[in-house]
N, C-alpha and C positions, 0 to 999 in steps of 0.2 A: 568408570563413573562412580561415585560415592555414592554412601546410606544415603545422606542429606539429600544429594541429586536426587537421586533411583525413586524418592516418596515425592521429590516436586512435580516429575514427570508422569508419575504411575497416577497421582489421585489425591485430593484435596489433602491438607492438613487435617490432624484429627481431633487437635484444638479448636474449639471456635471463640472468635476473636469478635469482641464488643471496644466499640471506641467509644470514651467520653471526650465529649466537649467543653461541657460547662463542667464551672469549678464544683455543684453540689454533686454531680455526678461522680465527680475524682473523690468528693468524702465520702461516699457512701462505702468505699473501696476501702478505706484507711485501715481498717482492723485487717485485713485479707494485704495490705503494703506491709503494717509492720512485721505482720507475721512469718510475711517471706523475707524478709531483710535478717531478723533474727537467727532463718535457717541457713542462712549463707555458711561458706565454710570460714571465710575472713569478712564478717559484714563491714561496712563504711559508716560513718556517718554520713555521710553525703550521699545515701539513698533512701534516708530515713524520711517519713511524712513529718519530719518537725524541721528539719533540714531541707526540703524540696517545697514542703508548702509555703515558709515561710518567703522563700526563692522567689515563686508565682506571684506570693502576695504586692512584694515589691518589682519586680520587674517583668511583671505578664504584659504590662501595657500593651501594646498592638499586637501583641503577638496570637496564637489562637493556640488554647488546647486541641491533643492529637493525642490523650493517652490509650494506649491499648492492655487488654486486659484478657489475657491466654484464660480458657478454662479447660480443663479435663470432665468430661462427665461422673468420675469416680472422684478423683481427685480436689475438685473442685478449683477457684482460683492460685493456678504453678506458672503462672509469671506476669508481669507488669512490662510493659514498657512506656518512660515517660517521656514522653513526646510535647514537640508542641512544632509550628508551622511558622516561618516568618519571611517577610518579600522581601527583597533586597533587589537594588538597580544593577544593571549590565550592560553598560554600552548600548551599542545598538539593538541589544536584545529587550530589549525592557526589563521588566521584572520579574526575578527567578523566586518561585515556588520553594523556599529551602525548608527540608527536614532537619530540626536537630532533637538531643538531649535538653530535656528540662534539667537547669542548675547551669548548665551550658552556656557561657553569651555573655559573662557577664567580669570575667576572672575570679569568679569566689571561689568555686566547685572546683574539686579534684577527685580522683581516683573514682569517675560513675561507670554505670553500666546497666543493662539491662536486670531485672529483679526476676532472677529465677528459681525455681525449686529444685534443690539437688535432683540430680539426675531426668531433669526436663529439658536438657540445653537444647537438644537436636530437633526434641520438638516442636520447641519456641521459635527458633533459628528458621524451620521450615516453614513454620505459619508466617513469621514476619518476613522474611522475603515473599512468599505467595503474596500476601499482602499487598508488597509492595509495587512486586510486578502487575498487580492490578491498581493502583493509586496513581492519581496525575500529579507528579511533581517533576521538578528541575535536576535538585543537586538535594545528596545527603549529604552532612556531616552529624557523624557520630565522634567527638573528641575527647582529650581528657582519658580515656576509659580504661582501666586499671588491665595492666599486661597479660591477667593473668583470667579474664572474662575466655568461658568460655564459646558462649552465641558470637562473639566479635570474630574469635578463627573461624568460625565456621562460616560464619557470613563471605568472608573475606576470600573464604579458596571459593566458595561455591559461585561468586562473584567475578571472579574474575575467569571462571569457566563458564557462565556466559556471555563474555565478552564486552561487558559493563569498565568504564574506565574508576580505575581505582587507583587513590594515593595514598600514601600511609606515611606517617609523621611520628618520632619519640619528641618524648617529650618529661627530664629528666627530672627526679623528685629526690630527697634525700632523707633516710629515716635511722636513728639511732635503738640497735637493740639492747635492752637496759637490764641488766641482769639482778639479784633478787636484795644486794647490801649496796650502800651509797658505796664502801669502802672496794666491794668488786667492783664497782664502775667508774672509782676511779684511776683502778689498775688497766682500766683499757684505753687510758688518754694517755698522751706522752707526758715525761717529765716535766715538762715546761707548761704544759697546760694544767696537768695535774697541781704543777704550785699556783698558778695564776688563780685558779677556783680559790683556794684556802687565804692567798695576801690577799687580793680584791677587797674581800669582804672583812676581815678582820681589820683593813686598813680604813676602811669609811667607821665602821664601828667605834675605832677609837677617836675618829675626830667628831662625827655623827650619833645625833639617834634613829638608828636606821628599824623600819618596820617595814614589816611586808602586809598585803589586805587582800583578802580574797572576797569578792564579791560575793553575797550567800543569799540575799532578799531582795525581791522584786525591787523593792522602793528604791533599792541600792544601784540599779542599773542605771539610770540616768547619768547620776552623777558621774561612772565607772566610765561608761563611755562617753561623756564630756571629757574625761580625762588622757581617756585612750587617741581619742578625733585631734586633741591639742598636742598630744607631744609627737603622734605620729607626722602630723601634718608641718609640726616645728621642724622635726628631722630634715623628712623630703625634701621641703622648700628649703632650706639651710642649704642644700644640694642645689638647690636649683631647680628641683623635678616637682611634679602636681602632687603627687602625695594620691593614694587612693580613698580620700576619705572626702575630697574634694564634688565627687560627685553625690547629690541628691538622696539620687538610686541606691546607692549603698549605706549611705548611714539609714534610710527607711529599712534595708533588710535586716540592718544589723539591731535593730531594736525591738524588731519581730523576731528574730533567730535568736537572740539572747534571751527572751522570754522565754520563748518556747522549748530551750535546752535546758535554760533552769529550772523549770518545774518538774523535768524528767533528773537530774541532778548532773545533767553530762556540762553543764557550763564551767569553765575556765576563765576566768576575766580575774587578772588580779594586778595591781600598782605595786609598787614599792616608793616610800617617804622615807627623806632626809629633814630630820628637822619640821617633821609635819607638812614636809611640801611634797607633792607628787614629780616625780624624777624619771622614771619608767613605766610602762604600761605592756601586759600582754594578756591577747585573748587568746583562747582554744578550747578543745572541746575533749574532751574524756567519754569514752567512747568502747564498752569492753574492757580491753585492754591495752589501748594505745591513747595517746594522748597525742593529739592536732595541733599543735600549732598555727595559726590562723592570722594575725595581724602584732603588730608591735611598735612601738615607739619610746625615745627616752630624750629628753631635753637635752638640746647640743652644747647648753652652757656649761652642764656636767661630762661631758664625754669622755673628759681627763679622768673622772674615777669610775670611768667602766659602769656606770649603773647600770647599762642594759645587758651586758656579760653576767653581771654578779646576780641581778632578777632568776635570767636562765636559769645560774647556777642553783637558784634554791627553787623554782618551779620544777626540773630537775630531781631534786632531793627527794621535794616531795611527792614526785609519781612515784619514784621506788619504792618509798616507805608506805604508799597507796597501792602496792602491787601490780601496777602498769609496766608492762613489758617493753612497750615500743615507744617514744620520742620520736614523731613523724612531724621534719621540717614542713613537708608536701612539696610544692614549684619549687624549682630550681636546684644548682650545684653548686653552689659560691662558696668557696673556701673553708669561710668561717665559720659555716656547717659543718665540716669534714673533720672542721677542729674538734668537735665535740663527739667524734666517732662517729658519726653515720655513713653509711655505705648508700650509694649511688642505683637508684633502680629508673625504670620508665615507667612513664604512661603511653598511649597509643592513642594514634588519633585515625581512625580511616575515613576520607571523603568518597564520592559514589558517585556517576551519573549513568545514564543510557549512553550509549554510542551515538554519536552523532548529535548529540541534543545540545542547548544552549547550556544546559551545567557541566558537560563534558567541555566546552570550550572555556568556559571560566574555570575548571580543574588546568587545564592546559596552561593557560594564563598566568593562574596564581605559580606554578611551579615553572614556568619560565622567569616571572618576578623573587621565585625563593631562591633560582640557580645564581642571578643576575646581583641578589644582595648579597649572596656568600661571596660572592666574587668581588665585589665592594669592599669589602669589607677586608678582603685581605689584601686588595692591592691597592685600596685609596688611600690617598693622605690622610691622618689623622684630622684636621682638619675639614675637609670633606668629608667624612664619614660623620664629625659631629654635628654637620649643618643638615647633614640626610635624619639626622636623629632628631634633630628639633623641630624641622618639617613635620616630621610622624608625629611626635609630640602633637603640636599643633592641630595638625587634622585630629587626632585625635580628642583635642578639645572642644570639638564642634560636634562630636557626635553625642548625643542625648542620653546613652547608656552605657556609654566608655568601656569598650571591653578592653581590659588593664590588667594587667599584671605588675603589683609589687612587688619582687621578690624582698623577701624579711632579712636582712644581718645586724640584729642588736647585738652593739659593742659597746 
């Protein structure tokens, strides 16, 4: 039997655990959230209360706060967990009770996880399962959650030793380590891309009055993200596809989250103009010392001069010359990521239920449906496969808070 077991069975957790509900209850917390995010050993942005709140603000709707708030008697507040509660239908089962991650649900969020204090993981781990083994719900899911959380393994083995059904998902991201001269970082591309960076740009330059704009003042955001919602949405639909910008829900977060990162100075929103027209658009978030990458688009009438490669290539530049280490695509693996050097890591997703319960059969279900689509997918006709795709599409478009994923390849 493990530590983590040996404490569940011998005697309470020695955290005690307060839960908020309502959202004033979550701010009073805020100075005691930043503060553990800061001590992390690789913090996120994506667990910051300017990042998570702004989340809530736009897509709390029915859902219900469920944050929990670890304390130490010496220590005082050594971990958060943000939580929230949301029903979901099931067949004949009615409606399941689901736990997830706040930031969760929506495709914005990547890389979460529980907000620990160095060296409180085991502690956390055993109060929130006790927790939970006393809580009336369905089905967990905790997804997204960076590979390298340590409450998520612990959870996971001591989980599945008591006989709880569990499923576990990667889920691929891709991040570029950037080293400290534009000129070392162009010795880690191939020849062919390493010239691609240098003609692009000197070639619109000479037909072009090409500028780049960085977004700096409040007043500026409007307009930036008018910009960003029109060529992103031009691209997609060019394709064919919804485009994520489509939905409501997202352009409300993203005008609360762009405030709210700008006045701390981690905002990235920047255009690039030909001729004083806007051509390309990308947002992210600077962060430490990594820069996010988060959404993008470039008008498909220009496609032939690469505006959205050649943006990269100077958003790029100037992390290095701003002494940002890392270039994190975040979702996805696609190609023209890989081009730009990034190396292939995961995120983790683990679901949960009791034995025998009705979130234990919808765990069952779903991974009878995920065996069933791999399997589609490799023996159907291309054709059928794209009529299964515009189905989902579809449904898709009827549900109210689209949870979507665009992966990003500006070319």
């Amino acid at each position: 039997m493990s530590a983590l077991a040996n404490i569940i069975s011998a005697e309470p957790p020695p955290l005690a655990i307060s839960e908020c509900h309502e959202w004033a209850e979550v701010q009073q917390i805020r100075a005691s959230w930043s503060n553990l995010v800061s001590q992390a050993p690789e913090p996120s942005v994506f667990l910051t209360p300017e990042w998570m709140f702004s989340w809530w603000r736009a897509y709390g709707g029915n859902r219900k706060l469920c944050v929990l708030v670890f304390t130490d008697p010496q220590a005082g507040v050594v971990g958060i967990a943000p939580l929230y509660w949301e029903s979901r239908r099931f067949l004949a089962f009615g409606k399941l009770r689901v736990l997830r991650l706040m930031g969760d649900g929506s495709g914005d969020s990547d890389d979460l996880d529980f907000i620990v204090k160095p060296g409180y993981a085991a502690e956390v781990a055993t109060a929130l399962l006790n927790w939970m083994i006393q809580t009336p719900w369905n089905l967990c899911e905790f997804e997204c959650l960076s590979s390298k959380s340590e409450v998520v393994v612990l959870l996971r083995d001591e989980l599945r030793k008591l006989g709880w059904k569990v499923a576990t998902a990667h889920r691929p991201f891709t991040r570029v380590a950037l080293p400290e001269t534009w000129e070392g970082y162009l010795k880690q591309l191939s020849a062919k891309e390493r010239q691609k960076v240098g003609i692009r740009l000197r070639r619109l330059q000479s037909r072009h009055q090409v500028n780049f704009r960085r977004c700096e003042r409040l007043d500026e955001i409007p307009a930036f993200l008018a910009t960003l919602y029109s060529l992103h949405q031009k691209r997609w639909e060019a394709k064919g596809e919804p485009g994520s910008f489509r939905l409501p829900e997202r352009r409300r977060f993203y005008e609360g989250m762009t405030r709210a990162l700008l006045s701390r100075g981690w905002l990235e929103l920047w255009q690039m103009e030909m001729d004083g027209v806007p051509v390309a658009a990308q947002i992210g978030m600077r962060y430490g010392n990594c820069f996010y990458s988060l959404q993008e688009g470039f008008d498909p009438a220009y496609a032939g001069d690469s505006v959205g490669y050649v943006l990269r290539s100077q958003i790029l530049r100037e992390c290095i010359q701003s002494g940002a280490r890392f270039y994190d695509f975040l979702y996805g693996e696609h190609e023209s990521k890989q081009r730009w050097g990034a190396d292939v890591g995961h995120y983790v997703d683990i679901d949960f239920a009791r034995p025998g319960s009705a979130g234990a059969a919808y765990l069952a279900g779903s991974q009878v449906w995920r065996t069933g689509k791999d399997w589609l997918r490799e023996h159907a006709s291309a054709k059928v496969w794209k009529a299964m795709q515009k189905m989902r599409r579809s449904l898709l478009e009827r549900q109210p808070k689209g949870e979507m994923r665009v992966e990003s390849t500006l070319e």
